[in-house]
Structure formats: C-alpha cells, structure tokens
MARFINU-734139 format. One record per residue (C-alpha): residue in three letters; x, y, z. Coordinates in Angstrom, 2 decimals, padded with zeros to 5 digits. Example, Ala and Ser with C-alpha at 12.3 -4.5 7.8 and 13.67 -1.06 7.14 Angstrom:
// residues 2
type,X,Y,Z
Ala,012.30,-004.50,007.80 $
Ser,013.67,-001.06,007.14 $
// end
This chain:
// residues 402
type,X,Y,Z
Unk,000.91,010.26,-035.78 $
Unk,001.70,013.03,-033.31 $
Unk,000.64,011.68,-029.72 $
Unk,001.76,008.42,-030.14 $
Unk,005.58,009.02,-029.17 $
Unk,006.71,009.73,-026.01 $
Unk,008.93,011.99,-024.67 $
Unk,009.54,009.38,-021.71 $
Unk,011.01,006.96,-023.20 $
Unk,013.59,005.14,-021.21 $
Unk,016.85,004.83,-022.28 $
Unk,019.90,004.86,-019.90 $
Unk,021.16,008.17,-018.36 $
Unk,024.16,009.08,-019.72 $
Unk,026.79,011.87,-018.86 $
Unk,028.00,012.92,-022.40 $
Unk,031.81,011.95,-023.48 $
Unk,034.09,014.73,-024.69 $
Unk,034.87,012.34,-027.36 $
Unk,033.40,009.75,-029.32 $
Unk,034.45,007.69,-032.48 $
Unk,031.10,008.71,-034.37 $
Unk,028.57,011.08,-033.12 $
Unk,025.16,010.98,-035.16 $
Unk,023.63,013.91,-035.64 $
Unk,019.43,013.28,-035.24 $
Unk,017.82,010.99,-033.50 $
Unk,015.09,010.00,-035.79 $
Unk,014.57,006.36,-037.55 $
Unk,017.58,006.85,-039.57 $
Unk,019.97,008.25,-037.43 $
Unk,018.97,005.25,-034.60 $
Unk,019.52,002.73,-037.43 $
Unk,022.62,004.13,-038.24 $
Unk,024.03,003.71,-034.79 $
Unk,022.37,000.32,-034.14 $
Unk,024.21,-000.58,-037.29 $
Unk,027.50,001.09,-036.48 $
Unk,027.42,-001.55,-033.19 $
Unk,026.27,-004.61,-034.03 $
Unk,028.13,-004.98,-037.93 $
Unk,030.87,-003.14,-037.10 $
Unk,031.20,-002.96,-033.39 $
Unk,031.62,000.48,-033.53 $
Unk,029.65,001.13,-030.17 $
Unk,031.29,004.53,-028.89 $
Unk,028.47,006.16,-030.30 $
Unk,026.51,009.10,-029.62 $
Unk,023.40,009.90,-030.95 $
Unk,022.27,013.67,-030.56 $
Unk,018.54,014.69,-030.86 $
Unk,017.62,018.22,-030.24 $
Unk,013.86,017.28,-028.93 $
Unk,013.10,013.57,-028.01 $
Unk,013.79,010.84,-030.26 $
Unk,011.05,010.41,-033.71 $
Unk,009.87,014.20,-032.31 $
Unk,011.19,014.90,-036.35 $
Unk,009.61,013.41,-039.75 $
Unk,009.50,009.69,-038.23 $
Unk,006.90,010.95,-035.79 $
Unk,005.00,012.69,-038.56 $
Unk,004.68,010.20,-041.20 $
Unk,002.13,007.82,-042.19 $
Unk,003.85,004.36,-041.59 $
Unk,003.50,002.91,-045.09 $
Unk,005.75,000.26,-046.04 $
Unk,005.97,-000.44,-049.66 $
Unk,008.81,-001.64,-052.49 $
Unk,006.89,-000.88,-055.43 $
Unk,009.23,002.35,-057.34 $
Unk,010.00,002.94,-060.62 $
Unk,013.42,002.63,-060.88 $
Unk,016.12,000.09,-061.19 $
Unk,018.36,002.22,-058.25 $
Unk,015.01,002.93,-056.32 $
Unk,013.16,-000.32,-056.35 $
Unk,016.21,-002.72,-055.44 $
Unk,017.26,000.05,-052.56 $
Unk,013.92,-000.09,-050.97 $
Unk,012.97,-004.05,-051.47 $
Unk,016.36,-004.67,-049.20 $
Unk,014.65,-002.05,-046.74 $
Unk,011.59,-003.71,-046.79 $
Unk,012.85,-007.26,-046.67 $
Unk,014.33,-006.07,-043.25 $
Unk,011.56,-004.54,-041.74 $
Unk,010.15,-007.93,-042.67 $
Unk,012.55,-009.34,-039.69 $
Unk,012.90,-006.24,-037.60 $
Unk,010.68,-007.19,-034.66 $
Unk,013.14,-010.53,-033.98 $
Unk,016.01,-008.55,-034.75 $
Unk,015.53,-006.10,-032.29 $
Unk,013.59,-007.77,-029.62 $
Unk,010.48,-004.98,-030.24 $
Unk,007.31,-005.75,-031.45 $
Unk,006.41,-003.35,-034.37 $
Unk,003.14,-004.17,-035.22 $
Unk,003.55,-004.90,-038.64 $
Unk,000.99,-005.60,-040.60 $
Unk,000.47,-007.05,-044.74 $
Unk,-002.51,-005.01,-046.03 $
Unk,-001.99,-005.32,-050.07 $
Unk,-001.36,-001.92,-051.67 $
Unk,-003.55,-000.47,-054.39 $
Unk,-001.71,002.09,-056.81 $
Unk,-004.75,003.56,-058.87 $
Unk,-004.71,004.33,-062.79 $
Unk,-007.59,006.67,-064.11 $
Unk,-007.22,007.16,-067.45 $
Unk,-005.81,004.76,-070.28 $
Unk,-002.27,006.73,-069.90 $
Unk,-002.28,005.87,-066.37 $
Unk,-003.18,002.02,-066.66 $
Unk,-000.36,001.78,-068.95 $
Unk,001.99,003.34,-066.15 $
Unk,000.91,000.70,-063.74 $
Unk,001.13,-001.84,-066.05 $
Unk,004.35,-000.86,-066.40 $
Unk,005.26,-000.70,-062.95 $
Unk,003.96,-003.72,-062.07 $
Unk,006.27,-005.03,-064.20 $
Unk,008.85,-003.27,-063.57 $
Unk,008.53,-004.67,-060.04 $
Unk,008.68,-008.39,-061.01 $
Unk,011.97,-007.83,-062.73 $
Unk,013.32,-007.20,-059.66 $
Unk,011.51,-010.06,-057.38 $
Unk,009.05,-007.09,-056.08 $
Unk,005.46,-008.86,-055.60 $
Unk,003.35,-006.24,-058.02 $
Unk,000.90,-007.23,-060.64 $
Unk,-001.56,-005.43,-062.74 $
Unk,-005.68,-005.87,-061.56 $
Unk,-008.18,-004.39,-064.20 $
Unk,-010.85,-002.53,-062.84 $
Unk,-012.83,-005.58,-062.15 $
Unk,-010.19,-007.12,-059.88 $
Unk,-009.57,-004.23,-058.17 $
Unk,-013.51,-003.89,-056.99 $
Unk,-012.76,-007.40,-056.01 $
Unk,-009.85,-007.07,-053.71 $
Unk,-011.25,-003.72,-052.06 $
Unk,-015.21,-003.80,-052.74 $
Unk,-015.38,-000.53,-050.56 $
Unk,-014.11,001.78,-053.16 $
Unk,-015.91,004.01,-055.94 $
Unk,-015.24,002.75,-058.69 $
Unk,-016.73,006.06,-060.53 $
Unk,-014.56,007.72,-057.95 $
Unk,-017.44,010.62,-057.25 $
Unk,-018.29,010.40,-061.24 $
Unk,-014.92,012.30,-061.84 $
Unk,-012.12,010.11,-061.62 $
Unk,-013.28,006.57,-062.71 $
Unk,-010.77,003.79,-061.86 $
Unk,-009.53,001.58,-064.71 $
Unk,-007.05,-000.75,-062.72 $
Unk,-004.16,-000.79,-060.36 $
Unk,-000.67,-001.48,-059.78 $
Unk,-001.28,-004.14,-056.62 $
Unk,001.71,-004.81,-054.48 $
Unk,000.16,-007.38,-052.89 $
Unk,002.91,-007.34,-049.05 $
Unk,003.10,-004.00,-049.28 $
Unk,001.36,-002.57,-045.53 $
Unk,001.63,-000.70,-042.30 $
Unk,004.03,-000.38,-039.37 $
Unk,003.58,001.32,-036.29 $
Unk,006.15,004.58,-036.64 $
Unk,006.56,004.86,-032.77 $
Unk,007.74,001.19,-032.11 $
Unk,010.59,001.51,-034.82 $
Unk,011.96,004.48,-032.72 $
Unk,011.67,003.13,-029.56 $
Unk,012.39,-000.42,-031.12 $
Unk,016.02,000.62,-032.70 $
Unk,017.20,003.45,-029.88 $
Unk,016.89,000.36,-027.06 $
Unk,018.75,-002.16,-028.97 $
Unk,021.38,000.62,-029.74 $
Unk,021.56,001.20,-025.94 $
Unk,021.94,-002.51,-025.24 $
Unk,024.92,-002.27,-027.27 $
Unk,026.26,000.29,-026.38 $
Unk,025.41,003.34,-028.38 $
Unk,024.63,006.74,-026.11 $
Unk,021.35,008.52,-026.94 $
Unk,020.80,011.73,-025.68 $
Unk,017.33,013.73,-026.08 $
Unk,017.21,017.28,-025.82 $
Unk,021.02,017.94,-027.06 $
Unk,021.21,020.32,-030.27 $
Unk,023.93,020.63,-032.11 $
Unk,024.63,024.45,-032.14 $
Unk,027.97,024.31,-034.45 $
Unk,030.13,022.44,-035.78 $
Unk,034.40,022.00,-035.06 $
Unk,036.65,022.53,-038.49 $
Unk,040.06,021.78,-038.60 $
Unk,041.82,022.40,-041.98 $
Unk,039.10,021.22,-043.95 $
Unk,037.82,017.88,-041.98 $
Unk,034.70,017.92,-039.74 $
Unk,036.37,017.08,-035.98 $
Unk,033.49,017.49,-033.85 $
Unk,030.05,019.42,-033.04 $
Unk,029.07,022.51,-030.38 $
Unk,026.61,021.99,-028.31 $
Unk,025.42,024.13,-025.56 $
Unk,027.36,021.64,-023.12 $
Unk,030.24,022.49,-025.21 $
Unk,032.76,020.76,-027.62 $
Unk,032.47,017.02,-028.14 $
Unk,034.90,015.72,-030.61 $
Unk,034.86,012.95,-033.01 $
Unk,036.17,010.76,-035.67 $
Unk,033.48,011.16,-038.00 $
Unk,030.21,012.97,-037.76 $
Unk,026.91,011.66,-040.10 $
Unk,023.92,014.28,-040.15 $
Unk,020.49,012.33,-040.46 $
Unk,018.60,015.01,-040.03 $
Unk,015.50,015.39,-041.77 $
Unk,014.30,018.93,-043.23 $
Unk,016.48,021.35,-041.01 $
Unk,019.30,019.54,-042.83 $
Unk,020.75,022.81,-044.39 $
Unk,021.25,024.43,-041.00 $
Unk,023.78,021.73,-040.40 $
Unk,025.60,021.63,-043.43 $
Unk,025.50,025.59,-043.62 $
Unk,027.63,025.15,-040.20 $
Unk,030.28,023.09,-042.10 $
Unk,029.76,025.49,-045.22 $
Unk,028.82,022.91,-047.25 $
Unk,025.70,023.98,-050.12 $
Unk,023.60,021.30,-051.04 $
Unk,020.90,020.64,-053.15 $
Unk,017.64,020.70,-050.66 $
Unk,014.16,022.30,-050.56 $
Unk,011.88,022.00,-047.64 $
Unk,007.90,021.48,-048.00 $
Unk,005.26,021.21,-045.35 $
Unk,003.71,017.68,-046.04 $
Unk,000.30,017.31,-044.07 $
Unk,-002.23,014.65,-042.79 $
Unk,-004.76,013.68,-041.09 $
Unk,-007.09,010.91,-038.96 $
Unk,-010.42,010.39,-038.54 $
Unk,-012.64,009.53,-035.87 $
Unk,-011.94,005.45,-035.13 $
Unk,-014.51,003.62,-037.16 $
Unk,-015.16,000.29,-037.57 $
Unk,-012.78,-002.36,-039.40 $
Unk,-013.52,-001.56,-042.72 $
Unk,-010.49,-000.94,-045.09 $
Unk,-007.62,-003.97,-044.88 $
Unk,-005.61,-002.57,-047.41 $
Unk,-003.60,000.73,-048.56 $
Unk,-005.27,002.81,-051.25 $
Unk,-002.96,005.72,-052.81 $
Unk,-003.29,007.88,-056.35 $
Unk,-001.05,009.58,-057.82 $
Unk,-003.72,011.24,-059.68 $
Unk,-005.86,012.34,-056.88 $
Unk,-002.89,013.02,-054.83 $
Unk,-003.86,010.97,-051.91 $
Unk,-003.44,007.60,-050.30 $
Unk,-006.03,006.02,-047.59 $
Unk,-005.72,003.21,-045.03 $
Unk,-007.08,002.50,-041.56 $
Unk,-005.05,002.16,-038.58 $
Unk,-005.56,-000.73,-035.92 $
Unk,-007.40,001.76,-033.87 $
Unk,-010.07,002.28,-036.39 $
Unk,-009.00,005.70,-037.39 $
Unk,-008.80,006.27,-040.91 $
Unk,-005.67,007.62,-042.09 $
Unk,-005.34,010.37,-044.87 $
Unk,-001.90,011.58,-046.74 $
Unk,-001.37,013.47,-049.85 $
Unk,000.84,015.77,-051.78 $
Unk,003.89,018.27,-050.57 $
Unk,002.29,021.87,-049.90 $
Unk,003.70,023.59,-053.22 $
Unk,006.11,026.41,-050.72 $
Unk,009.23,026.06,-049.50 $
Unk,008.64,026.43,-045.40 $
Unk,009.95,025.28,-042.09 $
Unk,006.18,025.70,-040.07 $
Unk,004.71,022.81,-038.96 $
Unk,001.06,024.29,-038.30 $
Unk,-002.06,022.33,-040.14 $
Unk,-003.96,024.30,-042.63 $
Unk,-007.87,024.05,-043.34 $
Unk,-007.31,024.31,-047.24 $
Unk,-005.68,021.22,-046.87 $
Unk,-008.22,019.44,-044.82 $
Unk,-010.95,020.35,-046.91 $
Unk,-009.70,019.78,-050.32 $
Unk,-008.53,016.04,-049.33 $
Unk,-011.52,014.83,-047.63 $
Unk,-012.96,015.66,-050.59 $
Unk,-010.71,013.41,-052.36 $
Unk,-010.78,010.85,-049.92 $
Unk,-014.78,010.78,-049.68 $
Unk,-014.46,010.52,-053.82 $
Unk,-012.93,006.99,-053.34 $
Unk,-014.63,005.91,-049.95 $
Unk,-018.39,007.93,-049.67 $
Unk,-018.51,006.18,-046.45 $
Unk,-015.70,008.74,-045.09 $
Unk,-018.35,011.40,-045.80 $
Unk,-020.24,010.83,-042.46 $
Unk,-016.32,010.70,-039.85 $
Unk,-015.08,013.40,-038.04 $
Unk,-011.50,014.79,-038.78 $
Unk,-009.96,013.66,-035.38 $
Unk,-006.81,015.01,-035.27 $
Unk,-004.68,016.64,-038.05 $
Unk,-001.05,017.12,-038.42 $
Unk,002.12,018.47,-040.40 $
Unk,005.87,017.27,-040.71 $
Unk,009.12,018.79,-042.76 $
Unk,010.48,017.11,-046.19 $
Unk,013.92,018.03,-047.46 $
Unk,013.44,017.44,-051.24 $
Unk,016.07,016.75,-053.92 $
Unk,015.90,018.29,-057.65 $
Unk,015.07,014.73,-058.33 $
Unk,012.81,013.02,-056.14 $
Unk,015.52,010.34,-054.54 $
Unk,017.07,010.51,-050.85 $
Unk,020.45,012.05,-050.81 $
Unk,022.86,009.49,-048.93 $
Unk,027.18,009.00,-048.97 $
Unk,029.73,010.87,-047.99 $
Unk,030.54,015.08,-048.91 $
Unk,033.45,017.34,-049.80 $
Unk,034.32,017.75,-046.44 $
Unk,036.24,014.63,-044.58 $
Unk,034.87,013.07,-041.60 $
Unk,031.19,014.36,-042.63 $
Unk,028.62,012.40,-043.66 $
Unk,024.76,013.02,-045.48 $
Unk,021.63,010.96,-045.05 $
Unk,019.52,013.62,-046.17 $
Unk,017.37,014.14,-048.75 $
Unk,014.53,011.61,-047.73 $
Unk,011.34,013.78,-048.76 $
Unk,008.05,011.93,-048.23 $
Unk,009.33,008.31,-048.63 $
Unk,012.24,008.06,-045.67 $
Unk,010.14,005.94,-042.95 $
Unk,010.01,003.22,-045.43 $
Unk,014.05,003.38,-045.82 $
Unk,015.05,003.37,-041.93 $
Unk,016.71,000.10,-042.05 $
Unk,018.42,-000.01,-045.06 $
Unk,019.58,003.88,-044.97 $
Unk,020.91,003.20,-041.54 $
Unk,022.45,-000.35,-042.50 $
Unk,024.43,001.27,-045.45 $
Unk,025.57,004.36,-043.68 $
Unk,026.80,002.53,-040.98 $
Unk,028.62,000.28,-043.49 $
Unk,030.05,003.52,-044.85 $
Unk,031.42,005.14,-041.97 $
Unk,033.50,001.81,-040.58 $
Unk,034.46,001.18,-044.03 $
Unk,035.06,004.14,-045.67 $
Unk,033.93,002.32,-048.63 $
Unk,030.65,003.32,-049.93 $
Unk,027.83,000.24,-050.70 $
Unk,026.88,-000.50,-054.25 $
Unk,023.19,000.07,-052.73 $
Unk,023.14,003.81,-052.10 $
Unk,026.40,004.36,-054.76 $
Unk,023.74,006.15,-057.11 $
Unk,022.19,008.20,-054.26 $
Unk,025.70,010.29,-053.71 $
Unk,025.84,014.05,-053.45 $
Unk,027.97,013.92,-056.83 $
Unk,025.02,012.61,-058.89 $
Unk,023.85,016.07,-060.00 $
Unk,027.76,017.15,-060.92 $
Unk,027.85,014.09,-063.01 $
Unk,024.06,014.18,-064.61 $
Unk,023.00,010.68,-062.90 $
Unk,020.07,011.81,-061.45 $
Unk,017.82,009.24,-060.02 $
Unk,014.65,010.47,-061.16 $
Unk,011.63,008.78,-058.52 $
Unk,008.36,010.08,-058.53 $
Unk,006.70,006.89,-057.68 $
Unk,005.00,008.65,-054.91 $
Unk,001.27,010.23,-054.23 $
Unk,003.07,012.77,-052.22 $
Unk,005.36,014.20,-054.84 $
Unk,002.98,015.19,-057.35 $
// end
C-alpha cells in the first residue's frame, strides 16, 4: 500500500561503475531478487541494479501482498508453489523479518458451474502437493462465519476452493528485505537512475544510457513492470504486452475481524484485513489500456458494493485511502520470463496482477539464466517464443483478470 515504502531507505552510497557484468534494469521485487540471486548462487556480485524512482516505488509498492499457490495449470501451479515454498523461508534467508502471515484462502463458487471449477481446482492443486480442498457451503460458513452466505441475496455462495497456507506478506519488507542482502553481497543499487537508452552493437544489447551517461555490460535483464515496452522499444524489440490500471483500496482500521483471504472470481473482488486493522479491497484490471496511476470513484463505489455484499459489516468503514498501480498483461494471462531475439537481453515481464507472489522464484530462475545461459525447466514454458509456437499458458486463476 502506497505510504508504507520509503524513499529513505538505506543502502550504501555508491558512485556508479562504467561497467558491470549484469546491470538490472528495475528495482522492484523482481529485479532485487534477481540480483540477490545473481550473488549468492552464482557469485555474480558486480551487479547493478537501476531504479528510476526509489526501490518497490513500481507494482511491488502497489499490490495487495497476497501469497497463494492455488492456479490452474500444470506450468502455473508448480512455478508458483516453488515461489511460495520460498517465501515460506525468506525471513531466515535474508535476515528481514517479513511479517508473514497463514490466513487460509477462500476461492468462492456461486453457481453449480462454478463449484465444479473449484472442485476442480482443488484438485488440481493436490496433484501437485498444493494444500487445496473443496468446503461446501456449510464448511465454508464454518471456517469464515463473517461472510453472507446469500451474498446481498444476489450471489449466494455454494462452496469454495480453500487453500488452507495460502496468506499475507508485508510488500515493503520484501523490498527492503532483498535490496539489503543484495548490498551485503555485493550487488550496487541505485535509486533515482533511469535508463534513458539503450547501447547496440551489431545486434547484442552492450549496455544502457542513462543521464550519467554510458554504463556497459555483459548482459542486461529488464524487470520492469508495466513501462516494459519503453525498454524493449529502445532495443527495437516488439513484444506482446498491454498495460491496465489495476486499483484498490483500505478502509478505516477496524477491529480483528477477518483471519483469512476471501477472493471471487465472480464478483471480481478479493477481501482481507491487514495487521493494522484496515480492511483491504482488490478487484479486476480497469478494461483500457493506460499508463495513469490516478484512483477513480467508479471504481470505489462499484466494489464496496461488492465487498459490503460478502461482509455487511464493511457497510458502516470509511474508505481510508485508495490507490492504483500498472499491469503489463500477456495475450494469455501468464508472466513473460527467458531470454529475447536480441543477445545479452533479458525479459521478466509480463507479470500482470499476480507478480508479488512470484518475486522469489522469478528472480531465482532469472538469475540462474543469466550465469548459465541455460534456461530452467521452471519458467521454460513462460518464454517469449510461446506465442510463435502456439504453447500458450493460458492462467486466469485470478479475481483480477476477469
């Protein structure tokens, strides 16, 4: 949530190289993982990572710090159960405490049609050792008695998909968390830097422009999030990418009330409550393509109204403080992540509303890539060439993608 990061975040002052052996461009959650990565598996630690604004300024500071395994696809669900299984260690691994916490998550089916969809991802889930099973309508009143079942008399509940570890992280502490232990390593990470161009020689990416000037380097990975096509336009590279506002919102802090994660893809929403007390709103992309980052009424409006439909007690909070962040879509719903046409340049792109949960095994797996050269079986069906070959990854397991 905006407010929470801080631009003052110390890291060592640096004097920026004019070369280094990988400069990442972005300094977001996946970026920092990539470079923390780079370091400590590969001991690639002449590093640079270059943010524009200060570090999680981008979608990791505008997200709503779910943490969940439970997708619909072979590709999908094993990629994000190896993210979540490290987030499950990433406070020890990186000497920060994240606050994570295990809420349960409740995926909600309102018709027959839907039940049988989350029967189906529930077991889905279990063939892949992803804790998901199906609760009838009864259960579900049972394991969060604060819900409508009736849903405001439109939208009756008939059961749910519940992934019983899935929970919350705080968003600010995985920045800060992964951009000191890159430091500690090592890695360079310099705020306020943008990348103004980029340095082609006969086909290979050598370097970037920035307003300091030319830095070169030996390979050059762009994790940004949904300005991604104004870097690869610099390399001339088409990809593709559509941006959408995605919006949301907190309420004034209320009383512990809600200990678990309630989304629909039906409603378009999903609900939880922060430790503060606020309660914390999401739902779907705003359905333009646009770059603006300003809140709109419309959208506060029409989602309390969805949000009071399962929780009436929501009716009588104050919207606190409302907010919107920047998704770079794919034609099919999955994160876009490998290496590109042009040598020396690499994507992890293409991370919509679902990239928080992916930080650590995006970065792991990129930074795998770029020491090896050799690209992991884990993001192999997430390549660029997917759509050339027909092997799209279709994912729509999502509220926000609806």
């Amino acid at each position: 949530m905006p407010g929470l990061l801080s631009r003052d975040v110390h890291l060592p002052e640096r004097t920026l190289a004019s070369h280094y052996d990988v400069i990442v461009i972005g300094g977001g959650g996946h970026g920092l993982a990539t470079a923390y990565y780079l370091a400590k598996d590969h001991g690639v630690r002449n590093v640079a990572v270059l943010e524009r604004s200060y570090i999680g300024s981008g979608g990791t500071g505008r997200n709503t710090t779910v943490l969940r395994a439970n997708y619909k696809t072979p590709e999908t669900i094993k990629f994000y159960k190896a993210s979540f299984d490290l987030y499950r260690t990433l406070s020890a691994e990186l000497d920060y405490h994240t606050l994570r916490s295990e809420r349960g998550l409740l995926w909600m089916a309102h018709s027959e049609a839907q039940a049988n969809s989350q029967r189906e991802r529930a077991l889905q889930n279990q063939v892949y050792d992803v804790d998901t099973v199906y609760l009838n309508a009864a259960e579900v009143h049972e394991v969060c008695p604060q819900l409508d079942m009736s849903c405001g008399g439109r939208r009756p509940i008939w059961g749910a998909a519940y992934h019983l570890p899935g929970g919350i992280i705080r968003h600010d502490a995985v920045v800060w968390g992964y951009a000191t232990a890159a430091s500690r390593l090592g890695v360079q990470v310099h705020q306020g830097v943008p990348v103004t161009g980029m340095v082609m020689e006969k086909g290979r990416c050598t370097g970037v422009r920035t307003p300091s000037g030319v830095i070169s380097a030996g390979a050059v990975v762009s994790a940004v999030g949904g300005y991604v096509t104004q870097i690869t336009d610099m390399v001339g590279l088409k990809i593709p990418i559509i941006t959408h506002p995605l919006q949301a919102f907190v309420t004034q802090s209320y009383q512990p009330v809600l200990d678990r994660v309630v989304a629909s893809a039906d409603l378009h929403i999903y609900v939880s409550q922060s430790a503060r007390g606020e309660m914390l709103v999401g739902a779907e992309i705003d359905p333009y393509t646009s770059y603006s980052t300003r809140s709109t009424f419309t959208f506060a409006a029409s989602t309390a109204a969805r949000a009071i439909d399962l929780f009436p007690f929501m009716a009588k909070l104050r919207l606190l403080r409302q907010w919107t962040g920047i998704c770079d879509m794919t034609p099919d719903y999955s994160p876009l992540l490998g290496p590109t046409p042009i040598d020396g340049f690499y994507l992890s792109t293409g991370w919509g509303t679902w990239g928080f949960k992916a930080i650590p095994i995006g970065g792991k797996a990129m930074a795998e890539l770029v020491a090896t050269k050799r690209v992991p079986e884990i993001i192999a069906p997430l390549g660029l060439d997917r759509f050339a070959l027909d092997r799209c990854v279709s994912e729509r397991a999502s509220a926000g993608t609806h």
